[in-house]
TORMAR-816265 format. One line per field, with one value per atom (N, C-alpha, C): residue in one letter; atom name; x, y, z. Coordinates in steps of 0.05 Angstrom, whole numbers, padded with zeros to 5 digits. Layout:
REM TORMAR-816265
roke: [a,...]
dotor: [CA,...]
xx: [X,...]
yy: [Y,...]
zz: [Z,...]
END
This chain:
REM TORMAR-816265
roke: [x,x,x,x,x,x,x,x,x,x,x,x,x,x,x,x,x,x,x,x,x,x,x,x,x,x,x,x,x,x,x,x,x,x,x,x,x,x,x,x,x,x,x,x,x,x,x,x,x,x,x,x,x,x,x,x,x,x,x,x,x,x,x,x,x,x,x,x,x,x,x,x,x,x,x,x,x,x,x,x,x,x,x,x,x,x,x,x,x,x,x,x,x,x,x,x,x,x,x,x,x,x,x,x,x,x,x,x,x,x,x,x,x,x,x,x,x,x,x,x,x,x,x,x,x,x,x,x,x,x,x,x,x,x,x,x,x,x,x,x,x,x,x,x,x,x,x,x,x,x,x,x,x,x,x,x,x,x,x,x,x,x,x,x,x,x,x,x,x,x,x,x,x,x,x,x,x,x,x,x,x,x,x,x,x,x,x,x,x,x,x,x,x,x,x,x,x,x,x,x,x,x,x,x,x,x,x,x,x,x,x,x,x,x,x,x,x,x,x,x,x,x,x,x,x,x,x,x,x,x,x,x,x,x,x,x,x,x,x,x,x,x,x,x,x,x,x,x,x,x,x,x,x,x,x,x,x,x,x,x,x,x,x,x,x,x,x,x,x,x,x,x,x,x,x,x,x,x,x,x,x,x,x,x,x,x,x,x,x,x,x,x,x,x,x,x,x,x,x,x,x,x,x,x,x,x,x,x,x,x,x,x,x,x,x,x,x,x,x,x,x,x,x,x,x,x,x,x,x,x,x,x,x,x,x,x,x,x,x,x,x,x,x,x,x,x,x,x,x,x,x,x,x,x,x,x,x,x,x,x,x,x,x,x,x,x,x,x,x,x,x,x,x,x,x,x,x,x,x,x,x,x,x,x,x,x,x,x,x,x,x,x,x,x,x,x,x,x,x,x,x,x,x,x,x,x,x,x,x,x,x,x,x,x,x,x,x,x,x,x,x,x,x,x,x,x,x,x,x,x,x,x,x,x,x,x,x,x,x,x,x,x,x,x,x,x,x,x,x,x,x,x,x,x,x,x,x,x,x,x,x,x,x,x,x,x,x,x,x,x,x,x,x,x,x,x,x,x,x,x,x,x,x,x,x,x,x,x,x,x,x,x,x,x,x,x,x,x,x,x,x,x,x,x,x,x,x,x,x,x,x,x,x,x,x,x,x,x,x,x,x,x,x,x,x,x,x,x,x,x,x,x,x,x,x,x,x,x,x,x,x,x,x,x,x,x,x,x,x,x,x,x,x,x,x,x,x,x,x,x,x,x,x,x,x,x,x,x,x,x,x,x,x,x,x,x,x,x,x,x,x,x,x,x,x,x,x,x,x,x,x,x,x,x,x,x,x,x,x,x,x,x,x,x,x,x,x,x,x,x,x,x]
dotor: [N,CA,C,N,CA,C,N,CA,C,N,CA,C,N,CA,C,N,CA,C,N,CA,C,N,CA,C,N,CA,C,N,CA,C,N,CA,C,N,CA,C,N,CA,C,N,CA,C,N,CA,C,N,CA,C,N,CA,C,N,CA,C,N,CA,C,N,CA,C,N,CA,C,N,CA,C,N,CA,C,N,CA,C,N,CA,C,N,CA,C,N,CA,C,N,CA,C,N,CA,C,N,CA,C,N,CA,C,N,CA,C,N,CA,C,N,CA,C,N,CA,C,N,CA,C,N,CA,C,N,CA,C,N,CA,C,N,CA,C,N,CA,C,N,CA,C,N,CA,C,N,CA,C,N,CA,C,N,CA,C,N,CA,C,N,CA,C,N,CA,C,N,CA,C,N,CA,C,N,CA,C,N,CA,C,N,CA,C,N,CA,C,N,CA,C,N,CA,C,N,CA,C,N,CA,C,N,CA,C,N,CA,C,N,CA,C,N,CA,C,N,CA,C,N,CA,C,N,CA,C,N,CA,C,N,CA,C,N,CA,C,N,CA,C,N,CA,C,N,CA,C,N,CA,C,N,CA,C,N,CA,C,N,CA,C,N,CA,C,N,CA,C,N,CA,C,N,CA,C,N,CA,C,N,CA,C,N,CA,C,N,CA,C,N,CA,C,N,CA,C,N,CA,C,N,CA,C,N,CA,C,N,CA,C,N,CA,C,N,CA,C,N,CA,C,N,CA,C,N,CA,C,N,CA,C,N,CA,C,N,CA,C,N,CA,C,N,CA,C,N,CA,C,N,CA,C,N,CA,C,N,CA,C,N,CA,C,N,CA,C,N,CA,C,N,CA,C,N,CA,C,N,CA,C,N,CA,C,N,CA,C,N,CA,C,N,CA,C,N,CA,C,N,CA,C,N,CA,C,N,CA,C,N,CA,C,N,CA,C,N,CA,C,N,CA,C,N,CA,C,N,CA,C,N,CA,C,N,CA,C,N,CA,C,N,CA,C,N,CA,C,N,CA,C,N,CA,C,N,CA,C,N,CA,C,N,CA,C,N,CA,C,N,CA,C,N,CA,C,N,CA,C,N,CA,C,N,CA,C,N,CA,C,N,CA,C,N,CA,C,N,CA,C,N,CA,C,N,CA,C,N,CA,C,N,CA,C,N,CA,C,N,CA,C,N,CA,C,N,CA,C,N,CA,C,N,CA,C,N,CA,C,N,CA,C,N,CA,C,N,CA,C,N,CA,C,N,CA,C,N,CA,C,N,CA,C,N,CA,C,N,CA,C,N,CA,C,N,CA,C,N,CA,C,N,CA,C,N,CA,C,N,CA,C,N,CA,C,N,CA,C,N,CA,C,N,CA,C,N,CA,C,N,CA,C,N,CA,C,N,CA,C,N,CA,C,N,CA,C,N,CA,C,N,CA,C,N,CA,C,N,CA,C,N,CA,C,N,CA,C,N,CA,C,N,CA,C,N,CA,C,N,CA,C,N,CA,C,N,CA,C,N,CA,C,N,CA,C,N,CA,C,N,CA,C,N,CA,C,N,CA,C,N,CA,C,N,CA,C,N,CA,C,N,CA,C,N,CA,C,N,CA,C]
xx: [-00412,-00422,-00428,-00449,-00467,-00472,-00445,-00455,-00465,-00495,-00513,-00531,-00524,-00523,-00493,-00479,-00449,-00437,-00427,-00419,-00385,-00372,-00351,-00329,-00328,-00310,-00301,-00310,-00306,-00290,-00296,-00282,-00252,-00252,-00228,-00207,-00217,-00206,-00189,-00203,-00192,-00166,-00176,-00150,-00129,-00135,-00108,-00091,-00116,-00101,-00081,-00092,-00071,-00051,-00053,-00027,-00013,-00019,00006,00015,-00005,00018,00034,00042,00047,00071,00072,00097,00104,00104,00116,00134,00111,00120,00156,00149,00167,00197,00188,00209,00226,00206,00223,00248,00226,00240,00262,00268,00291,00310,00297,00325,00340,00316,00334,00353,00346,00357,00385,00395,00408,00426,00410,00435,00421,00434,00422,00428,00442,00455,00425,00417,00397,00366,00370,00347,00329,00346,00336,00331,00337,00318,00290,00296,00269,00249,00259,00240,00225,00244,00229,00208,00209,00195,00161,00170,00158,00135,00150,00132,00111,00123,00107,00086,00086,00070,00041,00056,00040,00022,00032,00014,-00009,00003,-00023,-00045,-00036,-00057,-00063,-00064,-00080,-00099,-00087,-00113,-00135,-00132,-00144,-00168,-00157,-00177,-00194,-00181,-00189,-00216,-00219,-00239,-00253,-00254,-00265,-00290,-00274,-00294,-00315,-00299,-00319,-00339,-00331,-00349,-00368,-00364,-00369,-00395,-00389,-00416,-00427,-00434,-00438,-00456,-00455,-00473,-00493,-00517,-00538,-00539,-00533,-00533,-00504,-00494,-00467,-00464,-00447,-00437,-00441,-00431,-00426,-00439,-00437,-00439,-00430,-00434,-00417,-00402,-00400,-00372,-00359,-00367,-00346,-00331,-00343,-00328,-00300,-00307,-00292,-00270,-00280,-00266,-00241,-00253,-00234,-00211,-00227,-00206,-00190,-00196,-00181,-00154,-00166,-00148,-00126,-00127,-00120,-00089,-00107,-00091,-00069,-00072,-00056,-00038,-00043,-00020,-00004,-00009,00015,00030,00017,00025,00047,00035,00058,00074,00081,00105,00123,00112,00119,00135,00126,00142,00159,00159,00181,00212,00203,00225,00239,00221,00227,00244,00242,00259,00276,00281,00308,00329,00312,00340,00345,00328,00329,00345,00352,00372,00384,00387,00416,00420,00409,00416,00438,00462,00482,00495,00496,00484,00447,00440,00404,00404,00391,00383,00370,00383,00369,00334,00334,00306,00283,00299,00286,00281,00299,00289,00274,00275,00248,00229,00226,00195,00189,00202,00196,00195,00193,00191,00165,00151,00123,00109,00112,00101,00096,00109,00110,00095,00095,00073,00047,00041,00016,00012,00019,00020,00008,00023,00006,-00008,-00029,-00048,-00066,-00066,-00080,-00093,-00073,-00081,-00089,-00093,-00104,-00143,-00144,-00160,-00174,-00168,-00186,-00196,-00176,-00181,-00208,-00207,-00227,-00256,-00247,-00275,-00295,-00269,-00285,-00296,-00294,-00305,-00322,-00324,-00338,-00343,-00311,-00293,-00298,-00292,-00291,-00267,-00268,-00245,-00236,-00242,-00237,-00204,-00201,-00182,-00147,-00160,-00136,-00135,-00162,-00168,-00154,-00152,-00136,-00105,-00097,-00072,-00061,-00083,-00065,-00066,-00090,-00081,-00059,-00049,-00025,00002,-00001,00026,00024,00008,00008,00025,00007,00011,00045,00063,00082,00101,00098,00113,00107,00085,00081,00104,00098,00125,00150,00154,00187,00188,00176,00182,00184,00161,00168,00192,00202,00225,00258,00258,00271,00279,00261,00253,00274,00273,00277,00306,00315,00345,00358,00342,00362,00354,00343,00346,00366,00371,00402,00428,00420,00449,00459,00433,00441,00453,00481,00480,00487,00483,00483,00448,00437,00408,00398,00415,00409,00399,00414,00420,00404,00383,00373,00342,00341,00318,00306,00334,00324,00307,00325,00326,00291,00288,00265,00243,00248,00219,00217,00243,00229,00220,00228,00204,00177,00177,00147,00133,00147,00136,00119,00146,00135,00116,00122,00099,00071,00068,00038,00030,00047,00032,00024,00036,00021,-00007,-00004,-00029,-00053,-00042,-00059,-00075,-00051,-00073,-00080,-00082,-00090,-00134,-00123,-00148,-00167,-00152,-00168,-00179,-00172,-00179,-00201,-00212,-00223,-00253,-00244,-00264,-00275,-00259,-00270,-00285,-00272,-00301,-00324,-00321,-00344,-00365,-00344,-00373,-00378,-00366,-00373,-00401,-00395,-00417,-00445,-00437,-00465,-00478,-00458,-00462,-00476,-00468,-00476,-00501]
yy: [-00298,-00271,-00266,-00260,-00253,-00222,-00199,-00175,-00168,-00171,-00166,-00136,-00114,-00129,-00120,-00128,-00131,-00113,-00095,-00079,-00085,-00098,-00106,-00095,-00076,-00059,-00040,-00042,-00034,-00055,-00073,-00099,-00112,-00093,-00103,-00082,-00061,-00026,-00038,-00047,-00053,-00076,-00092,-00114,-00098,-00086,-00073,-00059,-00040,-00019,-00039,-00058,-00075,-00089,-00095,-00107,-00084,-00064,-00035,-00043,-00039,-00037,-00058,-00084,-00108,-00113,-00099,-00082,-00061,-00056,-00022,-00032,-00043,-00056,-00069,-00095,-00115,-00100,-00067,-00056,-00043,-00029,-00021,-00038,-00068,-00085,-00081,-00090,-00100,-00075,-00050,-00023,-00034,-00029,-00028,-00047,-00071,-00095,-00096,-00081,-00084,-00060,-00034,-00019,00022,00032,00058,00074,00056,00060,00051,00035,00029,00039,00057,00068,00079,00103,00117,00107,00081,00075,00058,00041,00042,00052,00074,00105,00105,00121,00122,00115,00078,00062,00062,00065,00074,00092,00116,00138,00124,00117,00109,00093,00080,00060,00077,00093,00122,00131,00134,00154,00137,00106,00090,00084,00093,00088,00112,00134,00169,00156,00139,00139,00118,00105,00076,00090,00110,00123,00140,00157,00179,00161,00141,00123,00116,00108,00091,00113,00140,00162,00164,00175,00179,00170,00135,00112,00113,00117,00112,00147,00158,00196,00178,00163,00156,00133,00117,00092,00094,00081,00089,00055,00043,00018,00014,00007,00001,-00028,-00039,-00065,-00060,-00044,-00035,-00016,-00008,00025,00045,00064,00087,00094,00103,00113,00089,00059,00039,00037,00041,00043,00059,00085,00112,00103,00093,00095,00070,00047,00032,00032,00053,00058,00077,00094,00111,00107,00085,00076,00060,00044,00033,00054,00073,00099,00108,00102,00115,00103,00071,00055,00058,00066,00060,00087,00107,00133,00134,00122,00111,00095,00072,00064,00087,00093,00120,00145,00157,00172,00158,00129,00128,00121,00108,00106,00130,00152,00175,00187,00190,00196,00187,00160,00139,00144,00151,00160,00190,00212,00230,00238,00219,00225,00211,00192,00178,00163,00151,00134,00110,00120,00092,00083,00065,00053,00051,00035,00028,00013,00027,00004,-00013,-00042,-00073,-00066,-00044,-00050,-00032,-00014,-00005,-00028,-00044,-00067,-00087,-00095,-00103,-00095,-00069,-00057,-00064,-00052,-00066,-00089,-00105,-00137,-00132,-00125,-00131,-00107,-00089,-00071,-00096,-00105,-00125,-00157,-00154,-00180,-00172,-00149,-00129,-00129,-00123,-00117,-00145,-00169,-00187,-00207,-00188,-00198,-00175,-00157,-00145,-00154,-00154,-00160,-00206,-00215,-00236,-00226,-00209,-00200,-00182,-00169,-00160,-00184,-00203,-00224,-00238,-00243,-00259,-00235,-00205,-00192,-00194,-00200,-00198,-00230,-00246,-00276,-00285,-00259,-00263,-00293,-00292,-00309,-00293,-00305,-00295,-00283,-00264,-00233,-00233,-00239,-00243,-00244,-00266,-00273,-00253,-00243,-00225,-00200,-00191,-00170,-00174,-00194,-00210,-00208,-00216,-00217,-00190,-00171,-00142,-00132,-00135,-00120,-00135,-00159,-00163,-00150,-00157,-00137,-00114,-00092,-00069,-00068,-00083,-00088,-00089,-00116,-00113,-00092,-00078,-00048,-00029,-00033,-00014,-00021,-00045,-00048,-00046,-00056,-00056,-00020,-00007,00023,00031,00032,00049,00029,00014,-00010,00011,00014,00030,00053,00059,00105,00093,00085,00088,00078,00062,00050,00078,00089,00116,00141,00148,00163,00162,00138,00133,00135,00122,00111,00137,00143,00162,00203,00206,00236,00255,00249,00272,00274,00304,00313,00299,00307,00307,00275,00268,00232,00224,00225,00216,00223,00248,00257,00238,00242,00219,00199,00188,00160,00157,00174,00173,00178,00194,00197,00177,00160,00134,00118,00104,00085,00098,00121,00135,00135,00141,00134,00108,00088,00059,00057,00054,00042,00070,00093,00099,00081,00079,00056,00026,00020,-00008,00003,00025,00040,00043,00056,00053,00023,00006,-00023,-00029,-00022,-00031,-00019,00003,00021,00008,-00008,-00023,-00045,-00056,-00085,-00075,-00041,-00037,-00037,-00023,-00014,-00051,-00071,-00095,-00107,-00104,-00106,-00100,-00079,-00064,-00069,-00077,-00088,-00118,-00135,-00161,-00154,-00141,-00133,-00126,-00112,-00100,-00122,-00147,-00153,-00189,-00192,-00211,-00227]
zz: [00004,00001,-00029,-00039,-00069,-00062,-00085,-00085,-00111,-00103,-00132,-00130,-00151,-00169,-00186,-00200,-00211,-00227,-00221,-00256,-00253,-00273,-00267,-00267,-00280,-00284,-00259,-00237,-00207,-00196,-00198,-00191,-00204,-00228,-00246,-00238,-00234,-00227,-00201,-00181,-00155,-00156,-00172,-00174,-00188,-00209,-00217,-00209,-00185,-00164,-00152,-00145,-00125,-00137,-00169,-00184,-00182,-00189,-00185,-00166,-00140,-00115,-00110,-00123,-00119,-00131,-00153,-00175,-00159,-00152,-00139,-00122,-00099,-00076,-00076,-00107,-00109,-00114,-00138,-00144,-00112,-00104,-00072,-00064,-00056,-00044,-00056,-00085,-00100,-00093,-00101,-00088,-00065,-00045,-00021,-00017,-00030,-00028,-00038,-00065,-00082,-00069,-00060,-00046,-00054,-00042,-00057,-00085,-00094,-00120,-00142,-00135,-00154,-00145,-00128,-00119,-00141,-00147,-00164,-00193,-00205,-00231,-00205,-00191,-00184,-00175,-00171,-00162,-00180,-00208,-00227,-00242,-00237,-00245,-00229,-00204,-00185,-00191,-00203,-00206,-00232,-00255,-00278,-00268,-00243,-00245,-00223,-00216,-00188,-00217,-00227,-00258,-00259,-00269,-00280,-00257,-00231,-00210,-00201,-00216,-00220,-00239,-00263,-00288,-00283,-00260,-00261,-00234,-00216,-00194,-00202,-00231,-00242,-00262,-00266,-00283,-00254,-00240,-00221,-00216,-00208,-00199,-00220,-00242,-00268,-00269,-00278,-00271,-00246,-00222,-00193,-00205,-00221,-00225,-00243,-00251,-00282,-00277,-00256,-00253,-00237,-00240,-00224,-00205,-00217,-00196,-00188,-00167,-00170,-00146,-00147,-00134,-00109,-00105,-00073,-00067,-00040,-00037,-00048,-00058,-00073,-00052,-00028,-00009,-00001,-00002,-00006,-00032,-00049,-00079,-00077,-00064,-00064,-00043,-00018,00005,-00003,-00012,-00022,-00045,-00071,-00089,-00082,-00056,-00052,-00034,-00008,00006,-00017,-00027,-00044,-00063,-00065,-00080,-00068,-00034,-00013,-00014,-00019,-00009,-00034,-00062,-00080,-00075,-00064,-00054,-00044,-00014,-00003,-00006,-00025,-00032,-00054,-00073,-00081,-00074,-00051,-00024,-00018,-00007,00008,-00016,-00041,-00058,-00067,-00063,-00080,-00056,-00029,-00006,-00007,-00002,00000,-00031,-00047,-00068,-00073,-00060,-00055,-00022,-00016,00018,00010,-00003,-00008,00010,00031,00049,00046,00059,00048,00073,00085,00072,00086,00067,00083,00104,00124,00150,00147,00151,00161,00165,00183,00191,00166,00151,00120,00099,00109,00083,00099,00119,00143,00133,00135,00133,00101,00080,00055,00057,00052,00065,00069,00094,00104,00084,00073,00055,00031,00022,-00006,00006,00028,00041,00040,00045,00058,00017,-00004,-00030,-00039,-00032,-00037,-00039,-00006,00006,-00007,-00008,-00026,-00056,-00071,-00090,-00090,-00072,-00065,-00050,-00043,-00028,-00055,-00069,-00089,-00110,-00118,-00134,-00116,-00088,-00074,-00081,-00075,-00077,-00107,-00127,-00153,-00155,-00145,-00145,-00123,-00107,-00082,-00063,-00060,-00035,-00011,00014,00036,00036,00047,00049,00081,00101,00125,00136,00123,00126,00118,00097,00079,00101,00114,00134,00154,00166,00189,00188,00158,00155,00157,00138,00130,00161,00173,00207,00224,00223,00235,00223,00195,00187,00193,00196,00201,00229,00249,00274,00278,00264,00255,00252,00226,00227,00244,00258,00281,00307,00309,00336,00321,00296,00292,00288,00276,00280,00304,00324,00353,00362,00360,00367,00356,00327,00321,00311,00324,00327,00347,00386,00399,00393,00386,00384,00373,00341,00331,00343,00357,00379,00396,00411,00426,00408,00384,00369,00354,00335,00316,00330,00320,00330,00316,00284,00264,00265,00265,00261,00236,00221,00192,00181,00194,00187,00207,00223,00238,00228,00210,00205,00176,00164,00135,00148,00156,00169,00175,00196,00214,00195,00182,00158,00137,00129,00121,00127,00159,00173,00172,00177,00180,00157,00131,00110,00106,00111,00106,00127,00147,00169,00165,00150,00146,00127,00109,00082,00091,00104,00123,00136,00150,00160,00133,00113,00087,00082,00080,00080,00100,00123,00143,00123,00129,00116,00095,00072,00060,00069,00090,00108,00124,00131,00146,00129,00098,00081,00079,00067,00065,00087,00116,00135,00132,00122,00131,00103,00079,00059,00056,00079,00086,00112,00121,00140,00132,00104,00096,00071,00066,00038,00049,00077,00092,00092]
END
């Protein structure tokens, strides 16, 4: 696939979106991993890195009013730096929850889902590297829709288990809004796998 004609700096914007999320991602993992005690410096870190992916979308647009030729489609440009935006979003939310509820300890299946969030992070940023060298992308599309697929069954899998198990409200509600967190942000990359179809389709 040859998307001519090139302005590169759309192309560099996107890989970086996806090194944030790849860092973000890795920091999550490491919280949950380590316990809820260390949540909250990786939150934080979290957030700093949420900032630099406001200034990197907030250029894309600028850039995206400002060019009269562009690589792509102008609503693929948008739709992709935006999906893109969602997913560091959502890793973002859900760090900032989990050390804002305190979850102690963290469910097995919270650090599950991080796990395929930080797989889905990077296939991404493998999948922007292929768009700026214009590799076939197919494949990365394939992958990010099975992991999605993924957190989709292990969530409706255990919604239903803490529904039976769990019988404080409170503690059931944290709980429940962090799988939902995580498994929309799989939904987010799912979203960028959809935008990359769709400019393999037109770029064909």
């Amino acid at each position: 696939m040859r998307l001519l004609p090139r302005e590169e700096k759309f192309f560099g914007h996107f890989l970086r979106q996806a090194q944030l999320i790849a860092e973000a991602s890795s920091l999550l993992l490491e919280g949950v991993r380590a316990g809820n005690a260390h949540l909250a410096e990786a939150a934080a870190k979290i957030q700093e890195l949420e900032s630099k992916g406001d200034e990197i979308i907030h250029d894309i647009f600028t850039r995206l009013n400002q060019t009269f030729i562009t690589p792509l489609d102008p609503e693929d440009i948008h739709s992709l730096s935006s999906s893109l935006d969602d997913v560091l979003d959502g890793i973002e939310d859900a760090a900032y929850r989990m050390a804002a509820y305190r979850l102690e300890p963290i469910p097995p299946q919270v650090v599950e889902l991080c796990e395929i969030v930080d797989s889905c992070s990077k296939v991404l940023v493998a999948a922007m590297e292929d768009l700026n060298q214009d590799k076939p992308l197919l494949a990365h599309c394939i992958e990010l829709n099975r992991l999605e697929d993924t957190a989709d069954k292990l969530v409706r899998r255990v919604l239903a288990e803490l529904f039976r198990s769990e019988i404080r409200p409170i503690a059931l509600i944290k709980v429940k809004e962090v799988y939902e967190v995580l498994e929309a942000t799989t939904d987010r990359c799912e979203d960028v796998a959809d935008t990359l179809q769709g400019v393999v389709v037109k770029n064909s």
